[in-house]
C-alpha positions in Angstrom: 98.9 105.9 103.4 102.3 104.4 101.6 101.7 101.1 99.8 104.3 98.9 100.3 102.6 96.0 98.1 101.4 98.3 95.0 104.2 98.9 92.4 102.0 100.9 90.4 100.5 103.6 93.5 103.3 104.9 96.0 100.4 106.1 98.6 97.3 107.8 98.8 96.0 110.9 100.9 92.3 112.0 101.7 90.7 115.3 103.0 87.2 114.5 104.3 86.6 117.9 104.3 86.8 118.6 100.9 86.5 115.0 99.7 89.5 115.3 98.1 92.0 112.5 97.4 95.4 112.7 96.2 96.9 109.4 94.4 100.7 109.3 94.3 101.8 107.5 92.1 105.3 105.2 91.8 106.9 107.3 89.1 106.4 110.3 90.9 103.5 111.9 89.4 100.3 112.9 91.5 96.6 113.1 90.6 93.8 114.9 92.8 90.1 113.7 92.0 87.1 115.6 93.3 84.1 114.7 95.0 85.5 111.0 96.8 83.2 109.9 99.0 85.7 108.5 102.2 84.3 105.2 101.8 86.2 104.7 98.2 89.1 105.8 100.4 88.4 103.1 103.1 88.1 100.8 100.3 91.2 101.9 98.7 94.0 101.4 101.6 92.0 98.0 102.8 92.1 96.9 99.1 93.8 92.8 98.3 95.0 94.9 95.0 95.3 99.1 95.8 95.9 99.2 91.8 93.0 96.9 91.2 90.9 99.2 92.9 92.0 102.8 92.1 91.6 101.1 88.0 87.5 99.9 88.8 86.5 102.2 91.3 88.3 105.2 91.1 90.2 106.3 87.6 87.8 107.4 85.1 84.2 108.2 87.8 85.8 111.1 89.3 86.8 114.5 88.0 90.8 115.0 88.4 93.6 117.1 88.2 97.4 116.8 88.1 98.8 118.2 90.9 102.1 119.1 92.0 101.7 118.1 95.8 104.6 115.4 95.5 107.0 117.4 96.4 105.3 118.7 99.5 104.2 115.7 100.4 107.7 114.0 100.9 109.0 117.3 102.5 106.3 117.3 105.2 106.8 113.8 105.6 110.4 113.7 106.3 109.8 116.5 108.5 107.5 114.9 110.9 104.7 117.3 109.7 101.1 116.8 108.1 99.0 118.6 106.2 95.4 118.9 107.3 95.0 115.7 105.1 93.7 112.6 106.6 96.4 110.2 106.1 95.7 106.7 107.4 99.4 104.5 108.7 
């Protein structure tokens, strides 16, 4: 899911299946956190303020990684192709 109203998160991308979510953020950098239950998800993309959210509800109650996904994730994107992530438009 790209934010088009969040200068702060570019988009967001959850697995169910692993209850991961990736947050990508505007300057390029990404972070995975562990163990998201989908509703924080759900909450995230229907959010008034994505940043908001992702600063109370998500940053600092989740365990989290940097990843290096960025680059595959714009890749498979202009490509017309997804990962096996749930990706919510």
């Amino acid at each position: 899911m790209e934010f088009q109203k969040s200068s702060v998160i570019h988009a967001a991308e959850y697995d169910a299946a692993s209850r991961t979510l990736d947050i990508i953020f505007s300057n390029g950098s990404c972070i995975t956190y562990f163990g998201v239950p989908g509703r924080e998800y759900e909450g995230l993309v229907n959010a008034a303020s994505v940043a908001e959210y992702f600063k109370t509800r998500i940053r600092g109650r989740y365990a989290c990684e940097e990843c290096v996904e960025t680059r595959r994730w714009r890749s498979t994107k202009n490509a017309g192709t997804r990962r096996s992530r749930r990706t919510i438009h």
